[in-house]
Backbone as JSON Lines, residues from 0, in Angstrom:
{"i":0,"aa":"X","n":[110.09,111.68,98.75],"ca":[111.25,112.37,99.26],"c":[111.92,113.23,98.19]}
{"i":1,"aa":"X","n":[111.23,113.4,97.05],"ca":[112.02,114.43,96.15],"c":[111.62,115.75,96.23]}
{"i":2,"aa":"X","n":[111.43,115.6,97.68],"ca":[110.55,117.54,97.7],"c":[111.62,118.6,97.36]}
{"i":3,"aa":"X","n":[113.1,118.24,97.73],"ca":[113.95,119.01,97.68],"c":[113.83,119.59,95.97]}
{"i":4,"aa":"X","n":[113.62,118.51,95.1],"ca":[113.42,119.16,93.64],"c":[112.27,120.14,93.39]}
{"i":5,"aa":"X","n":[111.15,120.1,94.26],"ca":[110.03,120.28,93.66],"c":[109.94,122.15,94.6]}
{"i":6,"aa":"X","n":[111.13,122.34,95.25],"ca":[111.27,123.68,95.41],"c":[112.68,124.06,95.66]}
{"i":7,"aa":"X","n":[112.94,123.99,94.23],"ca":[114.38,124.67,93.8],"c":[113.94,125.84,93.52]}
{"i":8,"aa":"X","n":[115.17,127.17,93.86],"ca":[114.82,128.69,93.38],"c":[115.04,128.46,91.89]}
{"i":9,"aa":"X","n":[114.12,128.83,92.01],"ca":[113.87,129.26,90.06],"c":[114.96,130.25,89.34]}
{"i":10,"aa":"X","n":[115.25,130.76,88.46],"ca":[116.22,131.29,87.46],"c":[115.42,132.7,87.78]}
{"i":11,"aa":"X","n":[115.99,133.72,87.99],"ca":[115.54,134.85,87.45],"c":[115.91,136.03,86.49]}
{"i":12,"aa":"X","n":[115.29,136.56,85.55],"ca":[116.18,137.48,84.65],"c":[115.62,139.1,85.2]}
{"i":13,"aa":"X","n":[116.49,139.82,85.21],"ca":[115.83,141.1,85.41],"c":[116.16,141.96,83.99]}
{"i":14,"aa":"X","n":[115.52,143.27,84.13],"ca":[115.15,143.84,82.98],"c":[116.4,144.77,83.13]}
{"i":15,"aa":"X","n":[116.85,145.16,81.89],"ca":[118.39,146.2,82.07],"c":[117.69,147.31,81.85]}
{"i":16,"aa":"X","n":[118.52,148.52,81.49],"ca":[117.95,149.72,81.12],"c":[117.74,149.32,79.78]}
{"i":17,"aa":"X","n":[118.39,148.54,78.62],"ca":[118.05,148.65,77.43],"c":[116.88,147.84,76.98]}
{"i":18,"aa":"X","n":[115.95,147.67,78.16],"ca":[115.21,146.93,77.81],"c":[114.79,144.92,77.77]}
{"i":19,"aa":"X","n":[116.61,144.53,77.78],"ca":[116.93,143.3,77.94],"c":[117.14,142.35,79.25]}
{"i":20,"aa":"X","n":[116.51,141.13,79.26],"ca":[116.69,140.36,80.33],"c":[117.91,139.62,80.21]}
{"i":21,"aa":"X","n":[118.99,140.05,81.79],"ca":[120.05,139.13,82.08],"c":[119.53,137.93,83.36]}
{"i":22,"aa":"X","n":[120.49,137.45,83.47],"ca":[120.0,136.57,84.76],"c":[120.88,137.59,85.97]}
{"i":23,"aa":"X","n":[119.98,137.08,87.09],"ca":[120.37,137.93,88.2],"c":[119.71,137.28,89.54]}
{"i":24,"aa":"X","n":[120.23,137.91,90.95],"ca":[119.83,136.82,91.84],"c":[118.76,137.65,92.05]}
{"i":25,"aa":"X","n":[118.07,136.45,92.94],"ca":[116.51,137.15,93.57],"c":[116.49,137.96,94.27]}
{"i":26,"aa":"X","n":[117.33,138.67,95.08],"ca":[117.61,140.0,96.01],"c":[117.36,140.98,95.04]}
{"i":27,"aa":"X","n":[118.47,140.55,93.91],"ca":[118.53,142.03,93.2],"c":[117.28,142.32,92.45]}
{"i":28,"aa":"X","n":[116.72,140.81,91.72],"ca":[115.2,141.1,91.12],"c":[114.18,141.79,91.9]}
{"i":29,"aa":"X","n":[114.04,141.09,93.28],"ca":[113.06,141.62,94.1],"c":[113.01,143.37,94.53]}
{"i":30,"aa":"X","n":[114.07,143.76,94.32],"ca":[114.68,145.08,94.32],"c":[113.85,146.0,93.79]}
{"i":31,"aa":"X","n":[114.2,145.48,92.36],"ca":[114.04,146.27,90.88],"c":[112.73,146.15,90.82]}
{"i":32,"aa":"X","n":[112.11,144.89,91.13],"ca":[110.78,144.49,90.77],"c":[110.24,144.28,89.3]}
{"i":33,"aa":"X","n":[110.88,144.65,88.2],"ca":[111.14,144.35,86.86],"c":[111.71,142.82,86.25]}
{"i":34,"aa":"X","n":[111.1,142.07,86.55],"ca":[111.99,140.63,86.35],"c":[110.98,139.47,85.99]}
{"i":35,"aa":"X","n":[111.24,138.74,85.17],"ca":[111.19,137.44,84.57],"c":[111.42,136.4,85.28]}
{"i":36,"aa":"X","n":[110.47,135.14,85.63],"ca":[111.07,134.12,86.3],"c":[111.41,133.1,84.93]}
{"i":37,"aa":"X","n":[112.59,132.76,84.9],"ca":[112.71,132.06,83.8],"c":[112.85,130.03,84.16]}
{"i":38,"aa":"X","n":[111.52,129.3,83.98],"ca":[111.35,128.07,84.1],"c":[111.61,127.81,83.08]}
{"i":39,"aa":"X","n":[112.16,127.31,81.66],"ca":[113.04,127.18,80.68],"c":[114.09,126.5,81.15]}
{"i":40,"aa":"X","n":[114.95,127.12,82.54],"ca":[116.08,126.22,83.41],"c":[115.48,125.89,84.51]}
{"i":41,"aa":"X","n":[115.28,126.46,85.16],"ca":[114.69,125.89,86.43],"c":[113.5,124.81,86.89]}
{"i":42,"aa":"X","n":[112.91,125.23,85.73],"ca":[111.63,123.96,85.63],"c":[110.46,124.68,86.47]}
{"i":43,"aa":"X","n":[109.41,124.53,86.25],"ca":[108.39,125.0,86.88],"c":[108.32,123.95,88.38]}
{"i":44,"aa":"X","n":[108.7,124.5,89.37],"ca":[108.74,124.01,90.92],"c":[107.15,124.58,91.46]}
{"i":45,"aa":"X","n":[107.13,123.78,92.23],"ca":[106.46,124.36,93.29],"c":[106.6,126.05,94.16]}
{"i":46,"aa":"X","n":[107.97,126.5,93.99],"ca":[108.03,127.7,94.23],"c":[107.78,128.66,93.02]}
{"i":47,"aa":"X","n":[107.96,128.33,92.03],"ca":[107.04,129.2,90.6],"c":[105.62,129.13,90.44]}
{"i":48,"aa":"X","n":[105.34,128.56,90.63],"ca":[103.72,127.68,90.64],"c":[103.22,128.78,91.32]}
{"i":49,"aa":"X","n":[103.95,129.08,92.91],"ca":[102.81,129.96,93.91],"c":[103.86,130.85,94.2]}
{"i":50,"aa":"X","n":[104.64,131.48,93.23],"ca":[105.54,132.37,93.6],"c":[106.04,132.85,94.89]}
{"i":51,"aa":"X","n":[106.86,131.68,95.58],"ca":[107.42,131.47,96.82],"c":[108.74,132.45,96.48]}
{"i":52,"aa":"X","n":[108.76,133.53,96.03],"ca":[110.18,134.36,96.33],"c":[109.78,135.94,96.89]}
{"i":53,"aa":"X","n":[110.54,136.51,97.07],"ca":[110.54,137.55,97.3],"c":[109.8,138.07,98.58]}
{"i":54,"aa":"X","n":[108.89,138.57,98.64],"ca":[108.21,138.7,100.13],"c":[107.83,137.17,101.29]}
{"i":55,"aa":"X","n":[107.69,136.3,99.98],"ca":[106.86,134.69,100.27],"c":[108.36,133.77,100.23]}
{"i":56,"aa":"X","n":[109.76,133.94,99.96],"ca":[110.34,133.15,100.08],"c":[110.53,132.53,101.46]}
{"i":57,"aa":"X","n":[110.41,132.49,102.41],"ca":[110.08,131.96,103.75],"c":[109.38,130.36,103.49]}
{"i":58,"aa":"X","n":[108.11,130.68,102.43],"ca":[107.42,129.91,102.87],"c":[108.31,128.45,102.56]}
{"i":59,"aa":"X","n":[109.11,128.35,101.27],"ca":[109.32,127.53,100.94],"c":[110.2,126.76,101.33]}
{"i":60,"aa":"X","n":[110.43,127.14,102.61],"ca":[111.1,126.25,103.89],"c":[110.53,125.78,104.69]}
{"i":61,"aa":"X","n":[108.88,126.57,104.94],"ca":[108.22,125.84,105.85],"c":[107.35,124.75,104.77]}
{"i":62,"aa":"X","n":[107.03,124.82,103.81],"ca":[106.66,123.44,103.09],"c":[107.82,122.35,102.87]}
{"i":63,"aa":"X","n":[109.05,122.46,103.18],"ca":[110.31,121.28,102.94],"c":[109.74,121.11,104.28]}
{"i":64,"aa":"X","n":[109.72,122.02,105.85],"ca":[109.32,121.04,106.52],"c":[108.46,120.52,107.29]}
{"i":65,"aa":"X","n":[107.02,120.9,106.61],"ca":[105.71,120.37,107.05],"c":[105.67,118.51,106.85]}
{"i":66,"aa":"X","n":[106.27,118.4,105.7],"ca":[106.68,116.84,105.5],"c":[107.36,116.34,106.33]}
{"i":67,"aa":"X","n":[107.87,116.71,107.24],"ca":[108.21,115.61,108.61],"c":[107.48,116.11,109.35]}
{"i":68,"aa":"X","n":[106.16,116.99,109.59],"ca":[105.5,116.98,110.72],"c":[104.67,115.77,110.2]}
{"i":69,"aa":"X","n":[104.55,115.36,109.25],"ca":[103.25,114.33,109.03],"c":[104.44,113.12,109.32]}
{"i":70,"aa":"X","n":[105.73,113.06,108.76],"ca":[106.53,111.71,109.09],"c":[106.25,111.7,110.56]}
{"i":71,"aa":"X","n":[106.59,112.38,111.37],"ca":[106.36,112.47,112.81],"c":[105.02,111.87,113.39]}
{"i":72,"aa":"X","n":[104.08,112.29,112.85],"ca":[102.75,111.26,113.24],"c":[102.91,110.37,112.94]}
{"i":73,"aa":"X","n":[103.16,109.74,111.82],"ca":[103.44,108.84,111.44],"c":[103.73,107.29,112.27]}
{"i":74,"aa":"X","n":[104.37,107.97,113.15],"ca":[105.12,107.18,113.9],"c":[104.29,106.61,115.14]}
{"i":75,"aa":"X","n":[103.1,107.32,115.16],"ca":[101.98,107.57,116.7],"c":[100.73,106.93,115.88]}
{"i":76,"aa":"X","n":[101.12,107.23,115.01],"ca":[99.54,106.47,114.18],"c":[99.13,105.0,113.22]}
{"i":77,"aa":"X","n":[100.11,104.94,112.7],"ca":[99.92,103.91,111.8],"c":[100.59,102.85,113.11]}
{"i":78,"aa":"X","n":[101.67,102.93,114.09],"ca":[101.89,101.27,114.73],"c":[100.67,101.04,115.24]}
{"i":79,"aa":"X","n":[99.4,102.38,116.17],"ca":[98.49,101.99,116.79],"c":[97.56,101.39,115.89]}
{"i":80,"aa":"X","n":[97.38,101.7,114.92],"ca":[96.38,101.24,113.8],"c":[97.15,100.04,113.57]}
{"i":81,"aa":"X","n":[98.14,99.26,112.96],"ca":[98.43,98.62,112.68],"c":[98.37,97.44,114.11]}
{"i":82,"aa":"X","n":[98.55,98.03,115.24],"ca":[98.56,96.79,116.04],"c":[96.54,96.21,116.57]}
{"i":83,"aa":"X","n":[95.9,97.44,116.48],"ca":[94.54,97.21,116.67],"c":[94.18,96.49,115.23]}
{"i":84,"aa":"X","n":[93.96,96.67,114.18],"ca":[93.37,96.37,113.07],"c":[93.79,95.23,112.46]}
{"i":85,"aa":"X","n":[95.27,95.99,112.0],"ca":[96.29,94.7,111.58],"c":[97.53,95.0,110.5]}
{"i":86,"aa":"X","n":[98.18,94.87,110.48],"ca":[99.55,95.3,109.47],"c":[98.98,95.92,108.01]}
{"i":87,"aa":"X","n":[98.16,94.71,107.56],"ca":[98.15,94.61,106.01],"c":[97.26,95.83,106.04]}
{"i":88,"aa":"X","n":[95.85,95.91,106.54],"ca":[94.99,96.91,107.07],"c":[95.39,98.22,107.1]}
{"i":89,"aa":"X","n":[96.29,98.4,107.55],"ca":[97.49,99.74,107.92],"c":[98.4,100.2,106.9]}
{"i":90,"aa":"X","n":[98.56,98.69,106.26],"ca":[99.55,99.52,104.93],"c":[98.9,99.59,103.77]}
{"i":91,"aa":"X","n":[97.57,99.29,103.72],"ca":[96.4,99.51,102.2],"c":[96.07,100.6,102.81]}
{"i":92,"aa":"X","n":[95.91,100.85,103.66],"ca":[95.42,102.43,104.59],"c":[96.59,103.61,104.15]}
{"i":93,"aa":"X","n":[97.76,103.17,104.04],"ca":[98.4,103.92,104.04],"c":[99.17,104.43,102.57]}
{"i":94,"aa":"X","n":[98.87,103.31,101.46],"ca":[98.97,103.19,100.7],"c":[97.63,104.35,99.95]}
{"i":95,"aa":"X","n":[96.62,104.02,100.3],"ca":[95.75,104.75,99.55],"c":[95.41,106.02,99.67]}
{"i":96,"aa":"X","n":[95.55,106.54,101.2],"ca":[95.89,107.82,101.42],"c":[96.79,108.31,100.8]}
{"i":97,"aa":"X","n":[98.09,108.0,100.58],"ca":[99.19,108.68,99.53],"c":[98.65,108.47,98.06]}
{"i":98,"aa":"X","n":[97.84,107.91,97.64],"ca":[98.0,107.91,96.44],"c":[96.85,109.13,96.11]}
{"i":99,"aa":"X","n":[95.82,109.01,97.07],"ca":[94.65,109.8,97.32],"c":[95.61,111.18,97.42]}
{"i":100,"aa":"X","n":[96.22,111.73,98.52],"ca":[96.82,112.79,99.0],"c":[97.97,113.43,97.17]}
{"i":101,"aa":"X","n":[98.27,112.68,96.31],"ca":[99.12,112.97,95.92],"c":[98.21,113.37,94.87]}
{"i":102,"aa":"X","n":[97.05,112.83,94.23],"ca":[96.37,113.15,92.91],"c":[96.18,113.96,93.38]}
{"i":103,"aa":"X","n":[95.43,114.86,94.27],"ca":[94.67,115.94,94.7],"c":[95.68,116.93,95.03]}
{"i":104,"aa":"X","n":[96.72,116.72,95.53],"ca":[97.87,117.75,95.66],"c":[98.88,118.13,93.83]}
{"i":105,"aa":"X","n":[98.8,117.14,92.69],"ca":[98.83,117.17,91.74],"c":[98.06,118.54,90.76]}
{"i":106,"aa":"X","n":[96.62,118.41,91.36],"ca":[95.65,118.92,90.73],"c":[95.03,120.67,91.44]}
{"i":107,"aa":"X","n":[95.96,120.95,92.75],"ca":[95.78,121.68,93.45],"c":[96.34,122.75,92.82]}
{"i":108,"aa":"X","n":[95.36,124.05,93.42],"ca":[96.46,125.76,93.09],"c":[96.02,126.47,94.71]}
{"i":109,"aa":"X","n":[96.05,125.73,95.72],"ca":[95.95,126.92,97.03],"c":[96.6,126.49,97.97]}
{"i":110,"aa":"X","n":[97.7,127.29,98.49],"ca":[99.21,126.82,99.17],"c":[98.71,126.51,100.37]}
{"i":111,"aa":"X","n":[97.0,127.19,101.03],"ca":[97.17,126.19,102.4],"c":[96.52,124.88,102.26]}
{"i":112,"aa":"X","n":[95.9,124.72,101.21],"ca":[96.02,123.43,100.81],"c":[96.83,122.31,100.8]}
{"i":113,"aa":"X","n":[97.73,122.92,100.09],"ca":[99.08,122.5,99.69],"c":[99.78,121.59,101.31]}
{"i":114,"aa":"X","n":[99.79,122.76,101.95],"ca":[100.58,122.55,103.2],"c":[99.58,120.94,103.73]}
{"i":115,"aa":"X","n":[98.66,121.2,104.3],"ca":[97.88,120.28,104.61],"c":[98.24,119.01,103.73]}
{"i":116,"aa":"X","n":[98.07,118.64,102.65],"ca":[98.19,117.82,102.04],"c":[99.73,117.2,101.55]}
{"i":117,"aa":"X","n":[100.79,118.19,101.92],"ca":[102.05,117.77,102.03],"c":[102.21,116.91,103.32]}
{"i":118,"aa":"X","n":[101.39,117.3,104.56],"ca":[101.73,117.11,105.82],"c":[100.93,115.27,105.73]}
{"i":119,"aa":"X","n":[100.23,115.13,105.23],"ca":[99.19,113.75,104.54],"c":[100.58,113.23,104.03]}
{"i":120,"aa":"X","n":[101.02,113.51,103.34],"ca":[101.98,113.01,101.96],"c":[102.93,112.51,103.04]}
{"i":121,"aa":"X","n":[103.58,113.46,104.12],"ca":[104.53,112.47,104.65],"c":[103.99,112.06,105.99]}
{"i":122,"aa":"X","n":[102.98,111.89,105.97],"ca":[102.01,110.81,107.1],"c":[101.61,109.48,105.97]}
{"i":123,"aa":"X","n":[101.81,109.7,104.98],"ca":[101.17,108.42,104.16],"c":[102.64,107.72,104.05]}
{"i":124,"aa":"X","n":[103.61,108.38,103.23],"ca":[104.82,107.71,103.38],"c":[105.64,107.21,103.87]}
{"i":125,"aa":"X","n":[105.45,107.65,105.24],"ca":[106.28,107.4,106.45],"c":[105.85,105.69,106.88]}
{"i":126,"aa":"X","n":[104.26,106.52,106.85],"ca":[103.44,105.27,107.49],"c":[103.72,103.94,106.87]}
{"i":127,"aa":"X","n":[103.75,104.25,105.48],"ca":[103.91,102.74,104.47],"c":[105.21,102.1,104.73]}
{"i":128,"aa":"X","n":[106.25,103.52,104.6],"ca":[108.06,102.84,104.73],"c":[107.99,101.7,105.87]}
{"i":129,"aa":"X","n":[107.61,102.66,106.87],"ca":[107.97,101.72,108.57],"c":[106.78,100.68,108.37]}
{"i":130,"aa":"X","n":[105.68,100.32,107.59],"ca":[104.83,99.37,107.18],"c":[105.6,98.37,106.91]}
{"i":131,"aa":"X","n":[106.0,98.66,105.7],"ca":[106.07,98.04,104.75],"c":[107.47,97.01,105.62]}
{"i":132,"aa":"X","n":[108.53,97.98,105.66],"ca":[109.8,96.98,106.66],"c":[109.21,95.97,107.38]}
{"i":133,"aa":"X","n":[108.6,96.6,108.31],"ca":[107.53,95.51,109.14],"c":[106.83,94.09,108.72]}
{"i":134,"aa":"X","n":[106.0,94.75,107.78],"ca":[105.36,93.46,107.14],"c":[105.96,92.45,106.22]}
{"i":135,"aa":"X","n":[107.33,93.48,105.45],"ca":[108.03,91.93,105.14],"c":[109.21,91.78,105.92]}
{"i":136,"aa":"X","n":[109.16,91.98,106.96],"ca":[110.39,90.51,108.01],"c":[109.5,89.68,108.76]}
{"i":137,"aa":"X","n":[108.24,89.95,109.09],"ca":[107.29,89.08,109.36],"c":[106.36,88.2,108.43]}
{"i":138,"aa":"X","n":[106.39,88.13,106.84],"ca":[105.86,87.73,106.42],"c":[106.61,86.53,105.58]}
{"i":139,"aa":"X","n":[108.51,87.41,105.78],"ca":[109.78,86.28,105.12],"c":[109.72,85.21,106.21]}
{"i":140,"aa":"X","n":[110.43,84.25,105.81],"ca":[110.9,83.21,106.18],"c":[111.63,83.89,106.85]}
{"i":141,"aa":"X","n":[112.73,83.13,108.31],"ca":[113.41,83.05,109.11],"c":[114.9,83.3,108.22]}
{"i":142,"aa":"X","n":[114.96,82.43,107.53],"ca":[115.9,82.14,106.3],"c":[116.41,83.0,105.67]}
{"i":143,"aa":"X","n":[115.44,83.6,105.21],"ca":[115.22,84.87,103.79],"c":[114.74,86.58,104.64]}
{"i":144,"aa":"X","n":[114.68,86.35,106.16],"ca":[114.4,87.88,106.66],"c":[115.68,88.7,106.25]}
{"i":145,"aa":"X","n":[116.54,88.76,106.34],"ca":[117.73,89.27,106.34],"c":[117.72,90.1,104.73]}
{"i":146,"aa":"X","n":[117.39,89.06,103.97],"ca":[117.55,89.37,101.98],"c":[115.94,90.07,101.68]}
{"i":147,"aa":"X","n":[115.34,89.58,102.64],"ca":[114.06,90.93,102.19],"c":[114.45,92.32,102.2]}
{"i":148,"aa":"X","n":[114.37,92.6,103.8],"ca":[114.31,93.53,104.23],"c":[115.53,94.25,103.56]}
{"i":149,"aa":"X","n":[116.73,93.82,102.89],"ca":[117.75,94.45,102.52],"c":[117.13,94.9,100.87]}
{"i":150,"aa":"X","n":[116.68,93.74,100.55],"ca":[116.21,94.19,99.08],"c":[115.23,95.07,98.96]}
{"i":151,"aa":"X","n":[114.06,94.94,99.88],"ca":[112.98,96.41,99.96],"c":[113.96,97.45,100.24]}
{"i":152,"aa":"X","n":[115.26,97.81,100.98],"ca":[115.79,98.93,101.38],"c":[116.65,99.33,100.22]}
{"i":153,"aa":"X","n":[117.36,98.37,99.2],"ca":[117.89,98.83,98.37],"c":[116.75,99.34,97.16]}
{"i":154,"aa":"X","n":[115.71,98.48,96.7],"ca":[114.7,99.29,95.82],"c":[114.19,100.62,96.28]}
{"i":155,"aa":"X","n":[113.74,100.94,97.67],"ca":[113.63,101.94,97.89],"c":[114.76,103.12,96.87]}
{"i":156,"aa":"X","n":[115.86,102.58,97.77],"ca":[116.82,103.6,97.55],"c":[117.2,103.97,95.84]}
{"i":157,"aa":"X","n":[117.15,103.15,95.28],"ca":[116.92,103.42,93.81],"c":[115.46,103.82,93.42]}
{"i":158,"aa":"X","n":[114.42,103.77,93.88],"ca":[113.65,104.72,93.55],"c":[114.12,105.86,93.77]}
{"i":159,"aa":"X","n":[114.59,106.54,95.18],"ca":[115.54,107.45,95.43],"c":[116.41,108.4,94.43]}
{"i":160,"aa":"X","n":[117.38,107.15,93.81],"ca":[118.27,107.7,92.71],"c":[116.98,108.3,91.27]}
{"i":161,"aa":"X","n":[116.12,107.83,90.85],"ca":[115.46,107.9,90.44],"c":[114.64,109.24,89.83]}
{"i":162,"aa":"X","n":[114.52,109.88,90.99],"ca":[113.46,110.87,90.58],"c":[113.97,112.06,90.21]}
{"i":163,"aa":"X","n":[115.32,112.11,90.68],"ca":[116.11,113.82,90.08],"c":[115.57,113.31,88.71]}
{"i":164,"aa":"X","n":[116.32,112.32,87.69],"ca":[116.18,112.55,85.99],"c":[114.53,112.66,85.83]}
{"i":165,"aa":"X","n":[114.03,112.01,86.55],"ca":[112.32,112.0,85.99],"c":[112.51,113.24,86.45]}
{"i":166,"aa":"X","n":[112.16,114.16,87.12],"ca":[111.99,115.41,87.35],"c":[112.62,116.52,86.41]}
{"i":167,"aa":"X","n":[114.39,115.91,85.95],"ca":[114.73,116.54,84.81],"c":[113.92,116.28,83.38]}
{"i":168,"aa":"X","n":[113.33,115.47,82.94],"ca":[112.48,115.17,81.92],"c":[110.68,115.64,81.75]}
{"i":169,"aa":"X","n":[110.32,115.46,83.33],"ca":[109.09,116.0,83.44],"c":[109.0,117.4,83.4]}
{"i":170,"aa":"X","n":[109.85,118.3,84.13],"ca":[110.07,119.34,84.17],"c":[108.96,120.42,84.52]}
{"i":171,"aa":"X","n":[107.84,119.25,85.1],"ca":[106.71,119.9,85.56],"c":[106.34,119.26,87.37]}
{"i":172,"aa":"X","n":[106.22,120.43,88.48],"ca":[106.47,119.62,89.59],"c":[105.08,118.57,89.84]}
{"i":173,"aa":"X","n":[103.91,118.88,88.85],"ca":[102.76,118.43,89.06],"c":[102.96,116.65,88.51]}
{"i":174,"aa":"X","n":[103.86,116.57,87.32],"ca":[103.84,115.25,87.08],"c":[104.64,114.46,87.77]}
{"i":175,"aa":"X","n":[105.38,115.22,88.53],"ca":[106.62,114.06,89.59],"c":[106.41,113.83,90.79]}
{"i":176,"aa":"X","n":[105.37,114.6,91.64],"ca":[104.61,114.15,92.94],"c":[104.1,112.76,92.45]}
């Protein structure tokens, strides 16, 4: 869920008459067509990577939301798998597809690639979250369902808090997928 980091608009500088780069917005760069993307602040995103601005800035709304077309299956696929096969079955399934989907989207440079394999990413994640809830209130005690399921929801959520600073430190979008 840190896609929102991994396509922030990038910094841009455009070129003055004297030769020098100021910062300036992307309208006016795209304008001039003389301009610098400066990742130094912005960090190399996913929209620098495949230069999602200017004619292509569009796209980088439809990749924020190809990741809920795969959460959306999500929802049609992994309970049927999980109720034919079996829970645990469904969430090593779902587990390894994301981990599968994420090296290869790591290592990728072709945006319809990209798309495809984002749309995996939140068919793998989705699938595991609503897994994973599942398999531990059925696997706690009667006793202890209540303190699972709260404690998987709070670790989640601090993974959550989590990934802005790794992303400020990695500063590369390839090492924080």
């Amino acid at each position: 869920m840190g896609l929102p980091l991994l396509l922030v608009k990038p910094t841009f500088l455009c070129e003055d008459t004297d030769g020098t780069f100021k910062k300036c917005k992307e309208k006016d760069a795209c304008e001039l067509g003389s301009f610098k993307v400066d990742t130094e602040k912005s960090g190399d995103t996913i929209v620098t990577d495949f230069k999602l601005y200017c004619d292509q800035s569009d796209m980088a709304g439809y990749i924020g939301s190809v990741f809920f077309v795969g959460s959306f299956l999500a929802g049609f696929i992994f309970p049927y798998i999980a109720n034919g096969r079996g829970r645990k079955l469904s969430l090593i399934a779902s587990v390894l597809l994301g981990g599968v989907t994420m090296i290869i989207l790591a290592l990728l440079h072709n945006l319809d690639a990209l798309i495809v394999l984002i749309i995996l990413a939140g068919l793998a994640g989705s699938g595991f979250e609503s897994l994973a809830y599942i398999y531990n209130s059925e696997i706690s005690g009667e006793r202890f369902r209540n303190y699972s399921v709260v404690t998987l929801g709070t670790v989640w959520a601090l993974g959550q808090v989590v990934i802005p600073p790794v992303f400020l430190i990695a500063h590369d979008w390839r090492w924080t997928v």
